[in-house]
C-alpha positions as a LaTeX table, in Angstrom:
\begin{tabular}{lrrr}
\hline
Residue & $x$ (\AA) & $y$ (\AA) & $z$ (\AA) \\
\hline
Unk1 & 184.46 & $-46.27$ & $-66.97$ \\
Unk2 & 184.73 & $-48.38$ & $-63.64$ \\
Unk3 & 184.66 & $-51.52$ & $-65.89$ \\
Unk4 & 188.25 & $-50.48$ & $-67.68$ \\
Unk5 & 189.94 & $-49.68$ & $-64.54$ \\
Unk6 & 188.85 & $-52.65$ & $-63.26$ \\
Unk7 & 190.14 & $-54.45$ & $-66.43$ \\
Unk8 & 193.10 & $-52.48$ & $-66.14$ \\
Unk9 & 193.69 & $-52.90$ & $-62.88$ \\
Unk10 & 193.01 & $-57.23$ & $-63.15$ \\
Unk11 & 195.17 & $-57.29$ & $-65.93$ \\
Unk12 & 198.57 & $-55.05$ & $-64.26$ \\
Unk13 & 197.69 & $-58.09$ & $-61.54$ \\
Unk14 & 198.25 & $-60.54$ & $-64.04$ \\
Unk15 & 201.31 & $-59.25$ & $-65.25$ \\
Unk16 & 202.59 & $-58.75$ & $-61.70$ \\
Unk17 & 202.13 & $-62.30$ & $-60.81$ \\
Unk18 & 203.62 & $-63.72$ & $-63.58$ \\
Unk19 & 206.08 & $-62.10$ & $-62.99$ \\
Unk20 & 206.93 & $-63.16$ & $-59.70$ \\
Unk21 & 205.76 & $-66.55$ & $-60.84$ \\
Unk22 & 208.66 & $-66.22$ & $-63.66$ \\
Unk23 & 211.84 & $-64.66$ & $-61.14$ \\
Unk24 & 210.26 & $-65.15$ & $-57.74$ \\
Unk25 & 213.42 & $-66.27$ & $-55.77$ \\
Unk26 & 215.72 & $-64.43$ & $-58.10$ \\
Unk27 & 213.94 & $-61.32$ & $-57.12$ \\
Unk28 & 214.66 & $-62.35$ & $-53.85$ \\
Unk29 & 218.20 & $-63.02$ & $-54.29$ \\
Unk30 & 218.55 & $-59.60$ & $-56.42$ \\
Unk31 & 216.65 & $-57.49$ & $-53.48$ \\
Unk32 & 219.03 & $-58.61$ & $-50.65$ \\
Unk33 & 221.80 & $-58.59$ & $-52.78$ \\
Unk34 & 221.10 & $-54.61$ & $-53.34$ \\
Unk35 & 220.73 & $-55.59$ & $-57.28$ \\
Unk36 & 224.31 & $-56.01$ & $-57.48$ \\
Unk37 & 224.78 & $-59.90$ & $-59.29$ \\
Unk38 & 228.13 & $-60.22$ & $-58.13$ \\
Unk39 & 226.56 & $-60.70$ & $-55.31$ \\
Unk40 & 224.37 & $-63.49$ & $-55.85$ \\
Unk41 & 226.46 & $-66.72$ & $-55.57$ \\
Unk42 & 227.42 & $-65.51$ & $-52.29$ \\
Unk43 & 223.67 & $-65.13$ & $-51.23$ \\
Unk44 & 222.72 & $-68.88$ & $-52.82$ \\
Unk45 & 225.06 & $-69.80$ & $-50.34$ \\
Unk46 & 223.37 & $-69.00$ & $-47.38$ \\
Unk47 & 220.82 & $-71.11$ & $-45.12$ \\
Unk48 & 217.40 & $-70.04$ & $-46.19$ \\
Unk49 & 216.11 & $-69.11$ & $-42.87$ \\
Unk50 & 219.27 & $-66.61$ & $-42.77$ \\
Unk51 & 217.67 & $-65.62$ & $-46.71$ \\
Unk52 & 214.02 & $-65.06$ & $-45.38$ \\
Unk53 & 214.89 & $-63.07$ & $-42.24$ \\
Unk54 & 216.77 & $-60.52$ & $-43.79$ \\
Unk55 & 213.68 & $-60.57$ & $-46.98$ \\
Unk56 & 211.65 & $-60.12$ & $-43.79$ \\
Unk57 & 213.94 & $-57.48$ & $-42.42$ \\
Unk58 & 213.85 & $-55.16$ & $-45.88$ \\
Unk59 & 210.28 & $-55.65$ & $-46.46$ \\
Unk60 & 209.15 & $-54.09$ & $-42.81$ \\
Unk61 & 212.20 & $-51.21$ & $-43.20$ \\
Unk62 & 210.55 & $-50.36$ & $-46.44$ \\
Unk63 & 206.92 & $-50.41$ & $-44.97$ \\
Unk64 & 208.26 & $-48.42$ & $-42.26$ \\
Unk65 & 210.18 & $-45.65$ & $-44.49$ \\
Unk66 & 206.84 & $-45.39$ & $-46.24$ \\
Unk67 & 205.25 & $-44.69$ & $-43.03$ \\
Unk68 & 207.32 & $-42.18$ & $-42.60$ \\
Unk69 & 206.88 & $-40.51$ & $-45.54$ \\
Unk70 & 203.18 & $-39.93$ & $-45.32$ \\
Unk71 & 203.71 & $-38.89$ & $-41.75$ \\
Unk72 & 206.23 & $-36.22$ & $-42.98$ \\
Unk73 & 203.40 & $-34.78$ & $-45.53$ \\
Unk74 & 200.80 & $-35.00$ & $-42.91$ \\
Unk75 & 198.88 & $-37.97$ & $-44.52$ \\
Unk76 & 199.13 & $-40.16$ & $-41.07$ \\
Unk77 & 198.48 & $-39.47$ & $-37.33$ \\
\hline
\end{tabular}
């Protein structure tokens, strides 16, 4: 049974990383842009360090909402 999961598990990886591979900086450009694609030709128009910060920025605010969560149910210290 430990051999499927694992299977399963390598192959959602797979899929993941192709994925990324496939749309990587259009997911990018979708995430900061709040999925809204109107909003996109205004973000390609930005300095990328301006692009990564605020990737940067979202990434730790959702990390840190997460925290949160599991704090709120009693799952961290």
């Amino acid at each position: 049974m430990d051999q499927d999961k694992a299977r399963v598990e390598y192959e959602e990886d797979n899929m993941e990383n192709g994925f990324q591979k496939t749309f990587g900086w259009f997911l990018v450009v979708n995430r900061i842009s709040g999925n809204d694609f109107t909003k996109h030709e205004y973000i390609y128009q930005k300095n990328v360090v301006e692009i990564l910060n605020q990737l940067t920025f979202l990434i730790m605010y959702d990390l840190e909402q997460q925290r949160l969560q599991k704090k709120a149910m009693g799952k961290v210290s």
